[in-house]
C-alpha positions as CSV (number, residue, x, y, z in Angstrom):
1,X,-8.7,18.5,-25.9
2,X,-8.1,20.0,-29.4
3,X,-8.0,16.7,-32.1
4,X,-6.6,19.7,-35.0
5,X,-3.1,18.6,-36.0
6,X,-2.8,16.0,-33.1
7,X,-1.5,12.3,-34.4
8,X,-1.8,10.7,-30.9
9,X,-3.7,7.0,-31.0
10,X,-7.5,7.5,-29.4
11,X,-6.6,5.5,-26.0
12,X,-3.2,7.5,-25.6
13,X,-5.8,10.9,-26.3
14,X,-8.0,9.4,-23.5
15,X,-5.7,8.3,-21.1
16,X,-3.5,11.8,-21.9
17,X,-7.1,13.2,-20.5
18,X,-7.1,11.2,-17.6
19,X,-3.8,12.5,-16.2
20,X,-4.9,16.3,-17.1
21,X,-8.1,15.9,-15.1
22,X,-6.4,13.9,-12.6
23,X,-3.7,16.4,-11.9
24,X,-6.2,19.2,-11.9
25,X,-9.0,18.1,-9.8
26,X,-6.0,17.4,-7.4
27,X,-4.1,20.9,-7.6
28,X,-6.7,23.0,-8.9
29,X,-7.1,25.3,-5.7
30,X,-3.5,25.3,-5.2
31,X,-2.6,26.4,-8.9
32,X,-5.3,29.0,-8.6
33,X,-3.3,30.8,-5.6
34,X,0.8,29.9,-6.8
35,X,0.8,28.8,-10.7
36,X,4.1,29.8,-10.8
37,X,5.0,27.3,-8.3
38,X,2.9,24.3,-10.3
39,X,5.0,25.5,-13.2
40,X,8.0,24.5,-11.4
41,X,6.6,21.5,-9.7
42,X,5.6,20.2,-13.2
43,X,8.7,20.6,-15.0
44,X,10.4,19.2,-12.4
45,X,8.1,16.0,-13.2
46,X,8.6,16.5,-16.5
47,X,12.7,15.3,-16.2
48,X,12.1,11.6,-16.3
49,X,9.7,9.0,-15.6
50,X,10.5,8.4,-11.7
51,X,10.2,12.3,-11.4
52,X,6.7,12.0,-12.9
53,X,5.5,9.2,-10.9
54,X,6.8,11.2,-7.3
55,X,4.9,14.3,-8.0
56,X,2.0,12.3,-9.5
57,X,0.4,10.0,-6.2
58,X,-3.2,11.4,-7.0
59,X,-2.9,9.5,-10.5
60,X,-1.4,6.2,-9.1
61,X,-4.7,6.5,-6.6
62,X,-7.3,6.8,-9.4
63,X,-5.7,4.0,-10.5
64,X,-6.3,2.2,-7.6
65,X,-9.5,3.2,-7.3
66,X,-10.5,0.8,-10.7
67,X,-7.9,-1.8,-9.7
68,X,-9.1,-5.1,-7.8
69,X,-7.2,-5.7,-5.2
70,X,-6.9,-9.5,-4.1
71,X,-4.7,-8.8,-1.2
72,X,-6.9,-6.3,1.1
73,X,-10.2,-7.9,3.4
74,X,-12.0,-5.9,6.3
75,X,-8.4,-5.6,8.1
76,X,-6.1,-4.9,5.7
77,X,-7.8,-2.5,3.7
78,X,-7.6,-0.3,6.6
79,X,-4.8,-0.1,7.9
80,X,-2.2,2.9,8.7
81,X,0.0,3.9,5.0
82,X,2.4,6.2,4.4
83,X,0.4,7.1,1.3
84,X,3.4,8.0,-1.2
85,X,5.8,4.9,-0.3
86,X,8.6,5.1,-3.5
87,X,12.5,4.6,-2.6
88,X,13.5,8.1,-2.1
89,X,10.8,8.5,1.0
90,X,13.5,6.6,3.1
91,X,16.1,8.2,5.1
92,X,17.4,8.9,8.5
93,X,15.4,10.9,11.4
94,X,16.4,11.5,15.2
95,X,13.9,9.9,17.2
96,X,12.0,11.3,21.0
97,X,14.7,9.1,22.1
98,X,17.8,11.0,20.5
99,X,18.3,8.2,18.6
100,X,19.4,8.3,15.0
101,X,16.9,5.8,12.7
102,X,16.7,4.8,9.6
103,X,13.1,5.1,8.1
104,X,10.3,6.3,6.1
105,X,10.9,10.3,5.9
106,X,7.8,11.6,4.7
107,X,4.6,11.8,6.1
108,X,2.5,14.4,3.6
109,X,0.4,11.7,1.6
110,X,-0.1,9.4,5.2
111,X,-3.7,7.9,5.9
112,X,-5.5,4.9,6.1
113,X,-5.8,2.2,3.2
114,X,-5.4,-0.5,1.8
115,X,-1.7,-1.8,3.2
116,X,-0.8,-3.4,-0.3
117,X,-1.2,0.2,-1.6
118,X,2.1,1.0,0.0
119,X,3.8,-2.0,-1.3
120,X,2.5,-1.8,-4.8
121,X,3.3,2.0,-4.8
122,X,7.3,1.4,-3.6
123,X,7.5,-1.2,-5.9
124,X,6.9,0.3,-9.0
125,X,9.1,3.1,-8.3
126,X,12.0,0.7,-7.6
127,X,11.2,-0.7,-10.8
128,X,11.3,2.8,-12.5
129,X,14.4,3.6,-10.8
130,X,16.4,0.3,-11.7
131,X,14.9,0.8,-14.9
132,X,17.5,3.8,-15.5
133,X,20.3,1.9,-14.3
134,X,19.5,-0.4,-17.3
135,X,18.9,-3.3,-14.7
136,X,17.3,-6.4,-16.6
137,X,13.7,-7.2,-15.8
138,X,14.6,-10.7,-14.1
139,X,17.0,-8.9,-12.1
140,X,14.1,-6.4,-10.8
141,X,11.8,-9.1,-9.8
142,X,14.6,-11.0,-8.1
143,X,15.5,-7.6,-5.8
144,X,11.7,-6.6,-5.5
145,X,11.4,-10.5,-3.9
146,X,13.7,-9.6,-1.7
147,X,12.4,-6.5,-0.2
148,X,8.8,-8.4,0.0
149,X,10.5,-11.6,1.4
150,X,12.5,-9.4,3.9
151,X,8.7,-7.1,4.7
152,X,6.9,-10.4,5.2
153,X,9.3,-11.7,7.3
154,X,9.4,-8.5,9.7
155,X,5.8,-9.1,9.3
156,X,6.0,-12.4,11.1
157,X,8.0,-11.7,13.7
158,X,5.9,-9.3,14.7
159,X,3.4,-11.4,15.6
160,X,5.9,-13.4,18.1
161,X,6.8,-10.5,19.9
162,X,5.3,-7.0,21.9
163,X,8.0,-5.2,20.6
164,X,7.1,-3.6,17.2
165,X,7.0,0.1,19.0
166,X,10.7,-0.3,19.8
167,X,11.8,-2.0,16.5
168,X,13.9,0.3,15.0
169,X,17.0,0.6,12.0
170,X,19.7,1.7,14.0
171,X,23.8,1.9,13.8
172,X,23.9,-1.5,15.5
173,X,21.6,-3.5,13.2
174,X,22.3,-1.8,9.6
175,X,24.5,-2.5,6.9
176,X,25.8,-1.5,3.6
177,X,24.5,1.9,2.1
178,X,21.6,2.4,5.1
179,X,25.0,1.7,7.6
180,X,26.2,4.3,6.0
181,X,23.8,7.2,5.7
182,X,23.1,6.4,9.5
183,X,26.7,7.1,10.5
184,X,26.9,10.1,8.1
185,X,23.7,11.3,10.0
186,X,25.9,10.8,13.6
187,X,28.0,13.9,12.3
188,X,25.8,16.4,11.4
189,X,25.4,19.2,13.8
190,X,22.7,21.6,14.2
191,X,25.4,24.6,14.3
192,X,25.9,23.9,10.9
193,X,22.2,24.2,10.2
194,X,21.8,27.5,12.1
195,X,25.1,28.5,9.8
196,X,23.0,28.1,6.5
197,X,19.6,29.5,7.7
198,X,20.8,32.4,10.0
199,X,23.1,34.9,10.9
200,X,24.0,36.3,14.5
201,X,24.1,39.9,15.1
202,X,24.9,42.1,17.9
203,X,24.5,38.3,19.9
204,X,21.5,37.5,19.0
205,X,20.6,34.9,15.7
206,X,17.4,35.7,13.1
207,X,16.8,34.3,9.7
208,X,19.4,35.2,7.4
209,X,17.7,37.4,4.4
210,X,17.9,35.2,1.7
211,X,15.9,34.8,-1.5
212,X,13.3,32.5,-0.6
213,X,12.8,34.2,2.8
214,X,9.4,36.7,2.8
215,X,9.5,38.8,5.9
216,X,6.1,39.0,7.5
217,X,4.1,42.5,8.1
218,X,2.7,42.9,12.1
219,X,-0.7,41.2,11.2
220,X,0.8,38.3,9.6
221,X,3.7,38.0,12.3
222,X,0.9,38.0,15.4
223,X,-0.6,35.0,13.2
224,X,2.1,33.1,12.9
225,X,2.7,34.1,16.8
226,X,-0.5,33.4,17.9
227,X,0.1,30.3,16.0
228,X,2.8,29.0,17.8
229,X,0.7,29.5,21.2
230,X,-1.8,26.6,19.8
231,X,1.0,24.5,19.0
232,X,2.8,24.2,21.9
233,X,-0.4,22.2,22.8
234,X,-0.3,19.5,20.7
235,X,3.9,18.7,21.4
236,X,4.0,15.6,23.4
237,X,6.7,16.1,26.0
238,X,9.8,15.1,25.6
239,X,11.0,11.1,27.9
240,X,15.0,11.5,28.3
241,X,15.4,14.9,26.8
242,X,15.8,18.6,27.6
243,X,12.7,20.5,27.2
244,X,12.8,24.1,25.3
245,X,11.3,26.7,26.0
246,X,9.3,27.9,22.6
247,X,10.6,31.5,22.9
248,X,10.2,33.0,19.5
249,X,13.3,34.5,18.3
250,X,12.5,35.2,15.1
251,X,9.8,34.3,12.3
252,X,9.9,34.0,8.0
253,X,7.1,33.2,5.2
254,X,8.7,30.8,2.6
255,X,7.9,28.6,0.4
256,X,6.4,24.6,0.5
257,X,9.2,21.7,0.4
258,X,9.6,19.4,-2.1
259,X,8.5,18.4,-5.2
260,X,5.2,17.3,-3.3
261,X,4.7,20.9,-1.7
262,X,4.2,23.0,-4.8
263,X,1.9,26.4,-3.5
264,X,1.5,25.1,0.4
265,X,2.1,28.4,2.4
266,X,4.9,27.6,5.0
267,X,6.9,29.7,7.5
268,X,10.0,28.9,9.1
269,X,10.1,30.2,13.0
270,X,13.3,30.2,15.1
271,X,12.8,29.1,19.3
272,X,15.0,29.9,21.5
273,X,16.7,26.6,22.3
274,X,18.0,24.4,25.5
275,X,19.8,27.0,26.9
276,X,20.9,30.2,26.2
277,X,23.9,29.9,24.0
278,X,23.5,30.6,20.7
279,X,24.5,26.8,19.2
280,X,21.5,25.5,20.8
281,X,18.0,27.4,18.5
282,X,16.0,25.3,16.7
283,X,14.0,26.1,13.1
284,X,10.7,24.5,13.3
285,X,9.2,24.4,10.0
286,X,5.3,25.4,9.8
287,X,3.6,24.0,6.3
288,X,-0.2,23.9,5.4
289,X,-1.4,20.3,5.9
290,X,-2.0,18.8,2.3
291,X,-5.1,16.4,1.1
292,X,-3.6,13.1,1.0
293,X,-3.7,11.3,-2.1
294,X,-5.4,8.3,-1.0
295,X,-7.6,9.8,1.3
296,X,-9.5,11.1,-2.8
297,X,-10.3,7.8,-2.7
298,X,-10.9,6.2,0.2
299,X,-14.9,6.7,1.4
300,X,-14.8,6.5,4.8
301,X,-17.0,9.0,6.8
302,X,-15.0,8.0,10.5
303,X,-11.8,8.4,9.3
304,X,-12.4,11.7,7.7
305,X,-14.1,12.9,10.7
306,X,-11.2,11.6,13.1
307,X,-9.0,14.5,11.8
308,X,-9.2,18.2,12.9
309,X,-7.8,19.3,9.7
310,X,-4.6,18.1,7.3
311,X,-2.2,19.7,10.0
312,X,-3.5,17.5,12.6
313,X,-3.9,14.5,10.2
314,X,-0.1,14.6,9.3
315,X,0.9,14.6,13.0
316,X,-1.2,11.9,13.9
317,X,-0.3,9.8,11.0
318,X,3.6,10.7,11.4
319,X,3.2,9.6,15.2
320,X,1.4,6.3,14.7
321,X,3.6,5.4,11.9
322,X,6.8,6.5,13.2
323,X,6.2,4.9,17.2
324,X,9.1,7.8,18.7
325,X,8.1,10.8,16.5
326,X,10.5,13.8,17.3
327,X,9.4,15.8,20.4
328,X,8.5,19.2,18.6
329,X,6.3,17.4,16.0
330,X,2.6,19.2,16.3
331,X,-0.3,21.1,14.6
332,X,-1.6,24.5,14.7
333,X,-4.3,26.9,12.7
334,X,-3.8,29.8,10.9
335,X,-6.9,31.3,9.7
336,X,-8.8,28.1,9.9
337,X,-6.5,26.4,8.2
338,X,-4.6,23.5,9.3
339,X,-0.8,23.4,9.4
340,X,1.2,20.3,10.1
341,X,4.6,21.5,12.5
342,X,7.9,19.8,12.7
343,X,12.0,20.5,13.4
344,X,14.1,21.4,10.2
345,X,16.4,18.9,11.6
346,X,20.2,18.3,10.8
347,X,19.8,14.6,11.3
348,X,17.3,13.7,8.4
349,X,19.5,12.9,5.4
350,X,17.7,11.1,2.5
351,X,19.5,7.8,1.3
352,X,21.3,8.7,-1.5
353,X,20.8,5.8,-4.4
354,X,22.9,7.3,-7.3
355,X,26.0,5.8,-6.2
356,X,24.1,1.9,-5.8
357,X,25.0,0.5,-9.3
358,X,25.2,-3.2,-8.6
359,X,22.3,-5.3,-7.4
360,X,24.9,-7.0,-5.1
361,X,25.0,-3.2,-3.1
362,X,21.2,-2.9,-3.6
363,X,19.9,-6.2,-2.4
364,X,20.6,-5.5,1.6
365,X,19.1,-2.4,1.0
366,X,16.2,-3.5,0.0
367,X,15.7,-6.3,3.0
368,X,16.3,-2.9,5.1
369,X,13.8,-1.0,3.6
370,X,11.3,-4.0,3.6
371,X,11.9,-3.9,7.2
372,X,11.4,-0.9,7.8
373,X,8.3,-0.8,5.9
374,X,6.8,-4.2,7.7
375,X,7.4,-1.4,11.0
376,X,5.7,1.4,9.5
377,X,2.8,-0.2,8.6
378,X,2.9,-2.6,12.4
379,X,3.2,0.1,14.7
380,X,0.0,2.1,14.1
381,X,-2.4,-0.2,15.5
382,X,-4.3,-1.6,18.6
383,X,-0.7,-0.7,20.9
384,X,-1.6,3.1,19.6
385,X,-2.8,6.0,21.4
386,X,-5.8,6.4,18.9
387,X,-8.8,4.4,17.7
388,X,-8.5,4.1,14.1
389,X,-7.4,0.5,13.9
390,X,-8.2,-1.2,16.7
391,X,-6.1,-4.6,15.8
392,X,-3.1,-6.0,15.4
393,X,-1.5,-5.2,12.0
394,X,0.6,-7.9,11.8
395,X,-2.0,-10.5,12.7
396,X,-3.9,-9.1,10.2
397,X,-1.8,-8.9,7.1
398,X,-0.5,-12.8,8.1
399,X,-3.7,-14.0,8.2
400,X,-4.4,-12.6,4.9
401,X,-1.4,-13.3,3.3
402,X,-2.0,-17.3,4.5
403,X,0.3,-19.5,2.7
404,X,-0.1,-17.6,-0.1
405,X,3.3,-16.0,0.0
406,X,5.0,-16.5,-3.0
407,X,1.8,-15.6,-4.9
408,X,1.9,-12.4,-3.2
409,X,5.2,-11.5,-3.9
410,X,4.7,-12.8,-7.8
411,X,1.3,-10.6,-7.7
412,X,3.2,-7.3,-6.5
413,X,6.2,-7.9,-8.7
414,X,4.2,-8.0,-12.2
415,X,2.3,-5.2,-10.8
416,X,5.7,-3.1,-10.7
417,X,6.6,-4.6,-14.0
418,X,3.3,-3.0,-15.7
419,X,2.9,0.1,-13.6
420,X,6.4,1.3,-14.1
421,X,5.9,0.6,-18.2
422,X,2.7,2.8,-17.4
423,X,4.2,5.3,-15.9
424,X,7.2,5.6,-18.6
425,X,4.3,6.0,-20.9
426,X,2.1,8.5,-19.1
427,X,5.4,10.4,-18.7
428,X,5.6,11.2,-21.9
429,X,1.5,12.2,-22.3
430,X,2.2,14.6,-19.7
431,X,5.0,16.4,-20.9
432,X,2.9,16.5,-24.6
433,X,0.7,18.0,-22.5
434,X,2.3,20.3,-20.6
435,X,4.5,21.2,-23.8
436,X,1.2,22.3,-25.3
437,X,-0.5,24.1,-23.2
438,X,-3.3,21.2,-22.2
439,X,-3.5,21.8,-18.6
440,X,-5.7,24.4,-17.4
441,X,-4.2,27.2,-15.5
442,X,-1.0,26.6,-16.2
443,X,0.9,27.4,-19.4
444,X,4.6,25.8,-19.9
445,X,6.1,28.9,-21.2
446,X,5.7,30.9,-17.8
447,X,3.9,33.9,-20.0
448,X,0.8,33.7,-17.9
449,X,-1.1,33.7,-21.2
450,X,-4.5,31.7,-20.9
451,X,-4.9,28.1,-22.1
């Protein structure tokens, strides 16, 4: 990096480095093929500190690497995460059961780790986020004790009963904004899905021909096709509900998802549905299978040689952690390439926290999510159908936790304090950064000039 002209103190130059190199040892490949998408992806970080710190889980995990952790032991340092736990991963999902739940919603970053990770990682991003609604710092800690309180709790009771596969955040056991958002989610229809992604002509639906849609040439189409075939492997079959048939109806190249998906290839491919009638097709959404975040730093030579590729990883980890995982969840190849493959469901509707302006509306919503965290990280164990942790979760993190609970909570909670301070400044490093022209590969103007 350039010192001519530059003013910035010598640990903001280093650290300003650090989240360069970071960033680009992550997404170098990836920026290589679609720098036009990184472009977008980075400016959309560039908005505000909590939009940094979602599109940024490589940095919080070279962190991590250098950070002792003095809650983790042979058990609890390897145990299943979600990998890039912040409050907007939560949100509603229709179950193998048909039932609508309230849950983690995002399964890109998932692996194993260190389970205090997870908590650390949503915990500084609540911290961020009340930050902006000019929440005191007392008033944080107090909210982030209860979602801790409210996990360790879940924890326990875990431990009392054989019933962490069927715990779930439904309509009968919510409240407040999560109530809400699951009721919402009761209404949705997957006509209305069909409605915005396709048309129907001459009776028969396709893709409508919209911007983002790339239609495929033959060799590209039989891929995908071929594809599909492999898939239909890997689906476990449905308990209670109709089966489909997998007949292709029609097939699209578009672009990744998300802030987090910036240059994945994807393709969206239309099945025939439960029956014939034209209300009843479902979008399955085919996306390349991403290097998790923590898995950069986790050295672990089993683990790494559990997974067939990133497609497969992300349906395993999306199965352990979610217990009733929707019936069309699977994998496939394409060109040796691993792609992870899921519904584009009607029923997954993000909780929404711009309206939650009181710490009196946030606090149940926070015991929720706690819960539902204490489940995410409970169910993927021993009661599994794989062998990567072969105890029980909940035993585990209460017998490290001991009666140590409220220096846990304390621990965490000035973690979120700090991180979220260092993330609000490494916000601003980037977008210097960026603004300048510092990371390779990637200019901010969009003029493909080199940097």
């Amino acid at each position: 990096m350039a010192d001519d002209g530059d003013l910035t103190p010598p640990d903001d130059r280093r650290r300003q480095q650090q989240i360069v190199d970071v960033l680009v040892d992550a997404f170098a490949r990836l920026m290589a093929v679609d720098a036009d998408a990184f472009r977008t992806k980075f400016r959309k970080m560039a908005a505000d500190p909590f939009a940094f710190y979602r599109g940024s889980a490589c940095l919080f995990y070279a962190d991590m690497a250098t950070f002792e952790d003095r809650w983790c032991d042979e058990r609890t340092s390897r145990v299943w995460i979600q990998g890039d736990l912040h409050a907007e991963n939560f949100g509603t999902y229709m179950d193998g059961q048909g039932r609508i739940v309230f849950d983690v919603n995002d399964f890109d970053e998932a692996y194993l780790g260190h389970v205090s990770w997870d908590l650390r990682r949503f915990a500084a991003s609540f911290a961020l986020l009340a930050w902006r609604k000019a929440f005191d710092d007392d008033v944080i800690g107090e909210m982030l004790g209860g979602y801790l309180d409210a996990y360790l709790d879940q924890v326990e009771a875990f431990t009392h009963s054989d019933d962490d596969r069927s715990f779930a955040l439904l309509r009968e056991n919510t409240e407040g904004a999560v109530h809400d958002v699951v009721l919402a989610t009761t209404a949705r229809t997957r006509l209305d899905l069909l409605g915005r992604l396709t048309v129907v002509e001459r009776y028969e639906r396709r893709f409508a021909d919209r911007p983002r849609n790339r239609r495929l040439d033959d060799d590209e189409r039989a891929e995908v096709l071929h594809a599909i075939d492999r898939y239909r492997e890997t689906v476990h079959p449905p308990r209670r509900r109709r089966d489909v048939a997998y007949d292709v109806k029609d097939v699209v190249g578009t672009g990744g998802f998300g802030i987090g998906s910036a240059g994945l290839p994807a393709y969206n491919v239309l099945l025939e549905g439960y029956d014939q009638a034209l209300e009843n097709d479902v979008v399955l959404s085919v996306k390349q299978g991403n290097v998790p975040a923590p898995s950069r730093i986790v050295d672990d030579p089993e683990i790494r040689r559990y997974f067939e590729h990133e497609g497969h990883r992300t349906a395993v980890s999306q199965r352990s952690l979610q217990a009733n995982a929707s019936q069309f969840l699977g994998h496939t190849e394409i060109r040796g390439v691993g792609f992870v493959v899921a519904e584009l469901s009607p029923y997954e509707v993000d909780l929404d926290w711009e309206d939650l302006t009181e710490p009196e509306e946030i606090r149940p919503v926070l015991a929720q999510l706690g819960r539902a965290t204490a489940k995410l990280h409970c169910v993927g164990d021993a009661d599994s159908d794989h062998t990567l942790v072969p105890f029980q979760t909940e035993e585990a993190i209460t017998t490290m936790i001991g009666g140590r609970r409220a220096e846990f909570i304390a621990d965490v909670v000035d973690f979120a304090h700090g991180y979220a301070q260092r993330t609000r400044e490494d916000h601003r490093l980037f977008v210097e950064a960026f603004r300048a022209g510092r990371i390779p590969g990637i200019s901010s103007s969009g003029d493909h000039r080199p940097v």
